[in-house]
DSSP file (Angstrom, degrees, kcal/mol; ACC not computed):
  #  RESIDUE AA STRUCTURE BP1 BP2  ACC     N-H-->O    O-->H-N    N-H-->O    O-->H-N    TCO  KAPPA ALPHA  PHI   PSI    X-CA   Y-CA   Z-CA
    1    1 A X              0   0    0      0, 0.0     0, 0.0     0, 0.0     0, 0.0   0.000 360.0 360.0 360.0 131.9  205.2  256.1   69.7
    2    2 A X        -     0   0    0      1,-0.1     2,-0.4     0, 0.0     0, 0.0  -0.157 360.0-129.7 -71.1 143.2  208.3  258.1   68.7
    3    3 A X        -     0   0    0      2,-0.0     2,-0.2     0, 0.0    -1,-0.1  -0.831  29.0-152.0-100.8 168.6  208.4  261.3   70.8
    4    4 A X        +     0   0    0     -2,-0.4     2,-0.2     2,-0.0     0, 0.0  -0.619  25.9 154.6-109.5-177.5  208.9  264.4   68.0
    5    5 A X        -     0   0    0     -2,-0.2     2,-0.4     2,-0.0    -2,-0.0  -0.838  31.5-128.0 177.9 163.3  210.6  267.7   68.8
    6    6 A X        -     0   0    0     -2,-0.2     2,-0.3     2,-0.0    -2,-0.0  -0.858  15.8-131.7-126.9 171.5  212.5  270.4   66.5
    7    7 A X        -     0   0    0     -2,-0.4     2,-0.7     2,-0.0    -2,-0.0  -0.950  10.3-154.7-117.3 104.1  215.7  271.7   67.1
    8    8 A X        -     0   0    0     -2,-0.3     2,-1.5     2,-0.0    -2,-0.0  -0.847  14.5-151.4-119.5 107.7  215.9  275.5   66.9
    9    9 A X        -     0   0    0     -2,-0.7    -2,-0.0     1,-0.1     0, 0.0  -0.505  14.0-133.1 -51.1  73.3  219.8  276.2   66.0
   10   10 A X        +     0   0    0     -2,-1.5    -1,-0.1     1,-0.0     5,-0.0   0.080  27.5 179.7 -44.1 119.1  220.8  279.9   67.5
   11   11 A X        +     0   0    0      3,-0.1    -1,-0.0     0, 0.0     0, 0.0   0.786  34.7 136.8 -91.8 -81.8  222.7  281.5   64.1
   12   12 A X        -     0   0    0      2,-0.1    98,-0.1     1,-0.0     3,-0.1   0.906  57.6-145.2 -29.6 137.9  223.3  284.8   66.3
   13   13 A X  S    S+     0   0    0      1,-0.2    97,-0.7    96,-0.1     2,-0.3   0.811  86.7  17.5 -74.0 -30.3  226.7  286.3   65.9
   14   14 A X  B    S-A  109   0A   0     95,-0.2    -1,-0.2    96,-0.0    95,-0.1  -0.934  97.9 -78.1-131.7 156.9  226.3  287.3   69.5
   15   15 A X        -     0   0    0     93,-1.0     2,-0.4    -2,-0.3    93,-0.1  -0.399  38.5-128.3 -54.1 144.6  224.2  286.4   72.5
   16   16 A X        -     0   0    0     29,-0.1     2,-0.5    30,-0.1    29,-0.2  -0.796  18.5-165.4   7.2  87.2  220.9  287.5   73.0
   17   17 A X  B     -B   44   0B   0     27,-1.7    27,-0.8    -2,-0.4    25,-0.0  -0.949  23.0-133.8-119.6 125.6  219.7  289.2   76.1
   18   18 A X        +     0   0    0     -2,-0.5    25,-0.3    25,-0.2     2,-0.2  -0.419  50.1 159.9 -57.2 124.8  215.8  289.9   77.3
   19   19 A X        -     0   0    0     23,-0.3     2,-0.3     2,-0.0    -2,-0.1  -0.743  39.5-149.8-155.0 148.8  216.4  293.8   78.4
   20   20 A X        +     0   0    0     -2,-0.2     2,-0.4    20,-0.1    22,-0.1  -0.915  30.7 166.6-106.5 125.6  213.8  296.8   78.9
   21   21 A X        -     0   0    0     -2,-0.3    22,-0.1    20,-0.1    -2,-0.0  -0.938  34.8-127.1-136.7 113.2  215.9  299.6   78.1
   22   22 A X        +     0   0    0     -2,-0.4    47,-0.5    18,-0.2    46,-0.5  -0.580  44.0 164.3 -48.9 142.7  213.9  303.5   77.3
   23   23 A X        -     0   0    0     16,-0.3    16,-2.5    44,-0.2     2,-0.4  -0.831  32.0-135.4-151.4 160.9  215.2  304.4   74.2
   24   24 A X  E     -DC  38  66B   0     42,-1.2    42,-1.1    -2,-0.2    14,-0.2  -0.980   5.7-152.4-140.2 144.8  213.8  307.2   71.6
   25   25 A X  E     +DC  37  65B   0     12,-1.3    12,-1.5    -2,-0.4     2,-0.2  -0.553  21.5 174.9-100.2 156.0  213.6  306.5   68.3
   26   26 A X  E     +DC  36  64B   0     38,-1.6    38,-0.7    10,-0.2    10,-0.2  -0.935  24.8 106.2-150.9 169.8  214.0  310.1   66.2
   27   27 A X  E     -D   35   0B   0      8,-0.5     8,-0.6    -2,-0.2     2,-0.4  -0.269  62.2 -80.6 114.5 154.7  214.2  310.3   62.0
   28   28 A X  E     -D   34   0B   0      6,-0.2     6,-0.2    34,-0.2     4,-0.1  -0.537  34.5-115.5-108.2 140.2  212.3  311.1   59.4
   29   29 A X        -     0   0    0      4,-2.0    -1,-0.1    -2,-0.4     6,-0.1   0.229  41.3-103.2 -34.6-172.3  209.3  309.3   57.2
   30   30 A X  S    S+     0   0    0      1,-0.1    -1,-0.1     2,-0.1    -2,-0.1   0.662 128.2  67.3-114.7 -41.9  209.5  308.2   53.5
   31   31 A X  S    S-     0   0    0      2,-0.1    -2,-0.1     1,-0.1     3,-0.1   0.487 113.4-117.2 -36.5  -6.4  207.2  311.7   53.7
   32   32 A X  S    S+     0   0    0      1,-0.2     2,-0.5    -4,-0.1    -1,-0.1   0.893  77.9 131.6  65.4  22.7  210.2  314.1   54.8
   33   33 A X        -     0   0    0     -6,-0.0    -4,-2.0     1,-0.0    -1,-0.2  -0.744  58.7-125.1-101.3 117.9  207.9  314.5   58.0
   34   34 A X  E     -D   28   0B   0     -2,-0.5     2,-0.3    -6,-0.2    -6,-0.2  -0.594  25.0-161.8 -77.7 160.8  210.2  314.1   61.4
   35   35 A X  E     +D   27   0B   0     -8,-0.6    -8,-0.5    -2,-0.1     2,-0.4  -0.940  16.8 175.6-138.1 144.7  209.3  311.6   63.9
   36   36 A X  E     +D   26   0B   0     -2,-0.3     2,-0.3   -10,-0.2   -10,-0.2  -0.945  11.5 172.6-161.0 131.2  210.2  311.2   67.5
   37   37 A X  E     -D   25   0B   0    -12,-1.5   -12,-1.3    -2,-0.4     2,-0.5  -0.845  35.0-129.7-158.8 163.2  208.6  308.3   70.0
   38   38 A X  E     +D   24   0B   0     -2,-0.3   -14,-0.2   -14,-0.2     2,-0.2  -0.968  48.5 154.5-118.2 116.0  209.3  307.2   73.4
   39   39 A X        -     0   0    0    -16,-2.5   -16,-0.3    -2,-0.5     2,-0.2  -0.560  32.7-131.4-125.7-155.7  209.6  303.1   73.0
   40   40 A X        -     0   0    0     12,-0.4    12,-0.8   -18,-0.2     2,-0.4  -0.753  22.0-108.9-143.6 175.5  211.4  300.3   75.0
   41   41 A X  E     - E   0  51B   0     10,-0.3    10,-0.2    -2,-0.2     3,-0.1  -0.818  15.8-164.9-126.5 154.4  213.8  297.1   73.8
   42   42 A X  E    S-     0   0B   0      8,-1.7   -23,-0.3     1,-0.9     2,-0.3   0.574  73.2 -16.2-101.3 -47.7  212.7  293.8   73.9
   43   43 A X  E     - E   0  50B   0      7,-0.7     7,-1.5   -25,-0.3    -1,-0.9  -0.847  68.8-154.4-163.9 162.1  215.9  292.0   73.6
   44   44 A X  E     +BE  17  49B   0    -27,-0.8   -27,-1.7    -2,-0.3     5,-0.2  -0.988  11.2 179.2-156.8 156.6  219.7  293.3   72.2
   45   45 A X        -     0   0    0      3,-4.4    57,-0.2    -2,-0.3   -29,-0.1  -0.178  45.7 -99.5-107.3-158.7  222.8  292.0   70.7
   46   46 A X  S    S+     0   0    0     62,-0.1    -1,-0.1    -2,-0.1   -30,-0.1   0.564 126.0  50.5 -94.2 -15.3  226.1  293.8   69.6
   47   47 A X  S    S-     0   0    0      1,-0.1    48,-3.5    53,-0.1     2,-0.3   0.480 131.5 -54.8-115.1 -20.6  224.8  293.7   66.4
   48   48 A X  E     - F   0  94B   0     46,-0.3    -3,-4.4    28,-0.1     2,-0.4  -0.920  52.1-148.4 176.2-141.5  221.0  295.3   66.8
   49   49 A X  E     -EF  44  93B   0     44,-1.3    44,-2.9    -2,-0.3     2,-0.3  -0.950  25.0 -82.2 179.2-159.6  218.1  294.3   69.1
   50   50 A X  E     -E   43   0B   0     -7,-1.5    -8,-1.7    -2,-0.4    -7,-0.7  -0.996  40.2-173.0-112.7  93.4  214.1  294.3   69.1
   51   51 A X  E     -E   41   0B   0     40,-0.5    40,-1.5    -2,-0.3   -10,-0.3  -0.915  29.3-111.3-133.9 151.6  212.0  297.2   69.9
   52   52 A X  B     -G   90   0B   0    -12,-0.8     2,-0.4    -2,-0.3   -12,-0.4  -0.502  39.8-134.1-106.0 155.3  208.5  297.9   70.4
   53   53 A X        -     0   0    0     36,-2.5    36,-0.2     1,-0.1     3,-0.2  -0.861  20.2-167.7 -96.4 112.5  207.0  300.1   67.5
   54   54 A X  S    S+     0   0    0     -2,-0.4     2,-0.4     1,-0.3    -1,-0.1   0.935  83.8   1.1 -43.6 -55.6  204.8  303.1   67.7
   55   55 A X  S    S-     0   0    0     34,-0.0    -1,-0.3     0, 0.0     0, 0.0  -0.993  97.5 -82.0-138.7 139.4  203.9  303.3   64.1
   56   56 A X        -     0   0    0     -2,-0.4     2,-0.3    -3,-0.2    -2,-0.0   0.118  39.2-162.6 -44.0 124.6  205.1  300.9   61.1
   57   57 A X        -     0   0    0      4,-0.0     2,-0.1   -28,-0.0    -1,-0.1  -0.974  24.8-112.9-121.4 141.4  208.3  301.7   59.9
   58   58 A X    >   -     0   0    0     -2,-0.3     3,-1.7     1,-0.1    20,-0.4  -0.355  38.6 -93.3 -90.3 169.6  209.1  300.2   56.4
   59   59 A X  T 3  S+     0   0    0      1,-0.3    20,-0.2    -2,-0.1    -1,-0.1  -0.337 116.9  26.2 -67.9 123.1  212.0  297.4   56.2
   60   60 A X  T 3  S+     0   0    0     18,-4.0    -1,-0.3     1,-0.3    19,-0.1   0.471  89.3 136.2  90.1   2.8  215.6  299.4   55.3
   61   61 A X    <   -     0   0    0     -3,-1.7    17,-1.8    17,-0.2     2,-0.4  -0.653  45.1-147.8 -66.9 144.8  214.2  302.7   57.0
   62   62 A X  E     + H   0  77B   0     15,-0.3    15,-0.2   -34,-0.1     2,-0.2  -0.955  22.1 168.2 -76.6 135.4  217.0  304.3   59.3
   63   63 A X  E     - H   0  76B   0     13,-1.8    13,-2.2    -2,-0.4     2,-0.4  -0.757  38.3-107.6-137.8 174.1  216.5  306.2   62.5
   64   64 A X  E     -CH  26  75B   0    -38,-0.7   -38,-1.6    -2,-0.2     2,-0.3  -0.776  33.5-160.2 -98.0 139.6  218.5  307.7   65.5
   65   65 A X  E     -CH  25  74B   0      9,-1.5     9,-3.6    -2,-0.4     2,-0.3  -0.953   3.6-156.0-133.2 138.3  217.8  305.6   68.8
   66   66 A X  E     -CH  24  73B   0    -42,-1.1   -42,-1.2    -2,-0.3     2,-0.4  -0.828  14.7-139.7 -75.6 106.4  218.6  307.2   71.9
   67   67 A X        -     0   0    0      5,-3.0     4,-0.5    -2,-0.3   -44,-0.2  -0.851  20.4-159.0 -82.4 128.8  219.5  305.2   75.4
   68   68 A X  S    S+     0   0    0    -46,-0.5    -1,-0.1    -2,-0.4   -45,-0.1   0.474  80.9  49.3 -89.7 -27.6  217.4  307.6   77.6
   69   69 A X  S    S+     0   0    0    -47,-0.5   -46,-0.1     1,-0.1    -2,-0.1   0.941 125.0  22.3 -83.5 -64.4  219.6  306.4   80.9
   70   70 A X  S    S-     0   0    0     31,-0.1    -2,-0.1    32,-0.1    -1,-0.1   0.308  99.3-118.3-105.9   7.7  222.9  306.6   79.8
   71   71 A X        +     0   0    0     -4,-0.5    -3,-0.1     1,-0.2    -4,-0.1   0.412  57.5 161.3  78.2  -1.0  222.7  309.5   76.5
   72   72 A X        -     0   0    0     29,-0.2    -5,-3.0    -6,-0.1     2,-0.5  -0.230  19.5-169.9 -20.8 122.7  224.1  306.3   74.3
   73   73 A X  E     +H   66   0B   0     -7,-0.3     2,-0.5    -5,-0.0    -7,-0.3  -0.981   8.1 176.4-127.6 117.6  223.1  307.5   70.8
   74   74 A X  E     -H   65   0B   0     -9,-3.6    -9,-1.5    -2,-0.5     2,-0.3  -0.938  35.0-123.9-146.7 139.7  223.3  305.2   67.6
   75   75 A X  E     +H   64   0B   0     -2,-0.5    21,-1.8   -11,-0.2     2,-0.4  -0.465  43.5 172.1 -70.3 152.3  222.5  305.0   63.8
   76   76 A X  E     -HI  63  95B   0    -13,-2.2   -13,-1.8    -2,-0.3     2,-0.4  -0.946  21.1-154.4-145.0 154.6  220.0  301.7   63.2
   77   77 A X  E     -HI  62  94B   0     17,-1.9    17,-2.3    -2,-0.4     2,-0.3  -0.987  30.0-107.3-142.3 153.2  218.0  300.4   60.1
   78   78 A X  E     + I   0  93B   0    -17,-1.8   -18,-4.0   -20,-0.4    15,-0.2  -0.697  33.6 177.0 -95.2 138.1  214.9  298.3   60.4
   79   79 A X  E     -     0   0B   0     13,-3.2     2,-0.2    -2,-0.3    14,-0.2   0.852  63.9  -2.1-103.7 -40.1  215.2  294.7   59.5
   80   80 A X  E     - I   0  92B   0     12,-0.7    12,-1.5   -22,-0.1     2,-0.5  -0.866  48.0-154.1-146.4-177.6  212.3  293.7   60.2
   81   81 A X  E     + I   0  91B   0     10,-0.2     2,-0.3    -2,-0.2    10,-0.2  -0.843  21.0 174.9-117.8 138.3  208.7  294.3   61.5
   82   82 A X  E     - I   0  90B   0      8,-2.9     8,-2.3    -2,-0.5     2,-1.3  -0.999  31.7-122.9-132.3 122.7  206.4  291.6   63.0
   83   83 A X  E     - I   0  89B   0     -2,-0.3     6,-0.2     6,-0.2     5,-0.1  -0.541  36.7-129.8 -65.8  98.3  203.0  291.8   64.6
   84   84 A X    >   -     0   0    0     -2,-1.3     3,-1.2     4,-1.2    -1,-0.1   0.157  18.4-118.8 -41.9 146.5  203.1  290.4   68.2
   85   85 A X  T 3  S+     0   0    0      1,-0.2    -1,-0.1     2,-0.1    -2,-0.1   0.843 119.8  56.8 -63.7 -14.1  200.9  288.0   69.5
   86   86 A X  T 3  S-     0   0    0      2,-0.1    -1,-0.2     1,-0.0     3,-0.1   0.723 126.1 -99.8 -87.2 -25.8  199.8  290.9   72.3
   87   87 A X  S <  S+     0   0    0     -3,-1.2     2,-0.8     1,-0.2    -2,-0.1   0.216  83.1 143.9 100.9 -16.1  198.8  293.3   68.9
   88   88 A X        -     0   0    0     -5,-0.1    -4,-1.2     1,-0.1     2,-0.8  -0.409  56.4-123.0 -75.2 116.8  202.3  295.0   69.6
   89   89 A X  E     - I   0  83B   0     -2,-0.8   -36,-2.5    -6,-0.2     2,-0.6  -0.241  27.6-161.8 -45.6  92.8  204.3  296.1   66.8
   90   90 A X  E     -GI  52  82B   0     -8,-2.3    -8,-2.9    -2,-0.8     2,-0.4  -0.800   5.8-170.9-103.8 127.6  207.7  294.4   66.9
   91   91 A X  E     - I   0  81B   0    -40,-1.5   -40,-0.5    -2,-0.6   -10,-0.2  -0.720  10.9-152.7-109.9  70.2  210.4  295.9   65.1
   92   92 A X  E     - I   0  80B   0    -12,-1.5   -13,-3.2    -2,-0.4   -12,-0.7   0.031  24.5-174.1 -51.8 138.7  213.8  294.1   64.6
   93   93 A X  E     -FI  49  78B   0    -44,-2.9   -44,-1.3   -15,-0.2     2,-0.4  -0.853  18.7-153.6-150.7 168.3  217.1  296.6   64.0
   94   94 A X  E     -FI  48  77B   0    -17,-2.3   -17,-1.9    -2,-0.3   -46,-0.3  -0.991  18.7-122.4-138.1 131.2  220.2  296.4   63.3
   95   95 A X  E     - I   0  76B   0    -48,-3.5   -19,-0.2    -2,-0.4     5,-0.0  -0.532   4.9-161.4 -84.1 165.2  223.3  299.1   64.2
   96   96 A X  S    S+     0   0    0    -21,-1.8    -1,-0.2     3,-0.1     2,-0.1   0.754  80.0  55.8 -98.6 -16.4  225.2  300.5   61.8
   97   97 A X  S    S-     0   0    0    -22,-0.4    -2,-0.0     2,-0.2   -23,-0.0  -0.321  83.2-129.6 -92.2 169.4  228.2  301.6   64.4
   98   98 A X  S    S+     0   0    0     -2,-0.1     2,-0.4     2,-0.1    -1,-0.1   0.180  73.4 122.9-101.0  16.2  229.6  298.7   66.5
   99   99 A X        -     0   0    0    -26,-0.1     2,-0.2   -52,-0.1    -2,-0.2  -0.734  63.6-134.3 -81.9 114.6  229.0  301.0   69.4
  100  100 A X        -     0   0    0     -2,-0.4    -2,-0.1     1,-0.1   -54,-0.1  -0.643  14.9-161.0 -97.1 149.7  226.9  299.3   71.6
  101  101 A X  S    S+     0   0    0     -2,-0.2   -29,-0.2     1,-0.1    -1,-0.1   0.732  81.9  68.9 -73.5 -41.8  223.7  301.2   73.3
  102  102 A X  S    S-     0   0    0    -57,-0.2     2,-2.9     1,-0.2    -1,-0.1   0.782  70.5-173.1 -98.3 -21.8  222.9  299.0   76.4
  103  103 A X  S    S+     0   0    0      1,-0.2    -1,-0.2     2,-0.1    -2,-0.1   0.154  80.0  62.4  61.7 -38.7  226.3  300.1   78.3
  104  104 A X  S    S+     0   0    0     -2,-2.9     2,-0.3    -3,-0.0    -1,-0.2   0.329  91.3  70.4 -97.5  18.8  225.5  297.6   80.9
  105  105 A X        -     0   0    0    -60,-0.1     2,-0.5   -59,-0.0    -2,-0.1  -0.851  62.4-165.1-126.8 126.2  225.6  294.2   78.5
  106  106 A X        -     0   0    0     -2,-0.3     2,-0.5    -4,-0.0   -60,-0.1  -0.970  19.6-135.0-138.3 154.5  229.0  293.4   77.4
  107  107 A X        -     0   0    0     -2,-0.5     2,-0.3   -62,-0.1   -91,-0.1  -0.642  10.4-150.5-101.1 130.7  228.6  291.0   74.7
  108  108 A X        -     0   0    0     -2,-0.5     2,-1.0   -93,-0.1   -93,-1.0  -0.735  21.1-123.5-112.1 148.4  230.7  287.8   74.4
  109  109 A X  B     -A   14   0A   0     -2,-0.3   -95,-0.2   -95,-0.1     5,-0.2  -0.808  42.6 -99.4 -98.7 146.8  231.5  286.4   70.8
  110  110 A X    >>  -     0   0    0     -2,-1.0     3,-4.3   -97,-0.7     4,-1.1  -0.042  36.5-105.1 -63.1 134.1  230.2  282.2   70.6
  111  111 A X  T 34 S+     0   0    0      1,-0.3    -1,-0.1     2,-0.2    -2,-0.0   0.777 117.4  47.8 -29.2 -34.2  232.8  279.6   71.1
  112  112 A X  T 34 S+     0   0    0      1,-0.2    -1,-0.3     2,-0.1    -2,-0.1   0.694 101.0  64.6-101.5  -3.7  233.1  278.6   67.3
  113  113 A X  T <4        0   0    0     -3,-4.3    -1,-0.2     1,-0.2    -2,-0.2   0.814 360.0 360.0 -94.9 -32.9  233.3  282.1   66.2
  114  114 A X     <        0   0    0     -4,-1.1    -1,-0.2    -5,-0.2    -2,-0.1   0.278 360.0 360.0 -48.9 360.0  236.8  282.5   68.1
C-alpha cells in the first residue's frame, strides 16, 4: 500500500514566526462607534500577522494596532477572519506601512525572492 501525504507549499513573501506580542487594536465600526481592545498576535510577518479577535471585524476593515511593549504603532486592514478550533476568533491582517511592529523579529526575504 502506497503511503499518501500532501505537500503544503509556504507562498509567504516572508517567514512566519509563532509570537505573543500585547498589542491594542483602536478604530472605528462600519457604525461610526470607536473601538479599543486589548488582544495578542498569534504569528507575524513583514507583511501583517494573526491576531486574536475580540468582536468580528468585517474583511477590508482598517484599524490602528498598537505594540504595548515597545509604543510601535501601525495602520492594518483585515484580511481575513476564521473561527478557531478553541472558539477563538482569528483574524488575519495585513500592514499598510512596511514598518514592522514586533521590533524584536527581523524578517529575512526567501532565497528565490533575492
Amino acid at each position: 500500500m502506497a503511503i499518501m501525504h500532501c505537500r503544503s507549499i509556504e507562498r509567504r513573501r516572508t517567514a512566519r514566526a509563532v509570537v505573543s506580542m500585547q498589542m491594542e487594536v483602536t478604530g472605528v465600526s462600519e457604525s461610526n462607534a470607536p473601538f479599543k481592545f486589548s488582544t495578542r498576535t498569534i504569528s507575524v510577518s513583514q507583511h501583517g500577522g494573526v491576531i486574536l479577535l475580540e468582536a468580528l471585524l468585517p474583511v477590508g476593515h482598517r484599524f490602528e494596532l498598537l505594540n504595548e511593549f515597545n509604543n510601535r504603532k501601525a495602520t492594518c486592514r483585515i484580511v481575513s477572519v476564521r473561527m478557531h478550533k478553541d472558539g477563538k476568533l482569528h483574524g488575519a491582517f495585513e500592514l499598510h506601512c512596511r514598518r514592522e511592529i514586533s521590533g524584536a523579529c527581523r524578517f529575512r526575504r526567501r532565497e528565490r525572492d533575492r
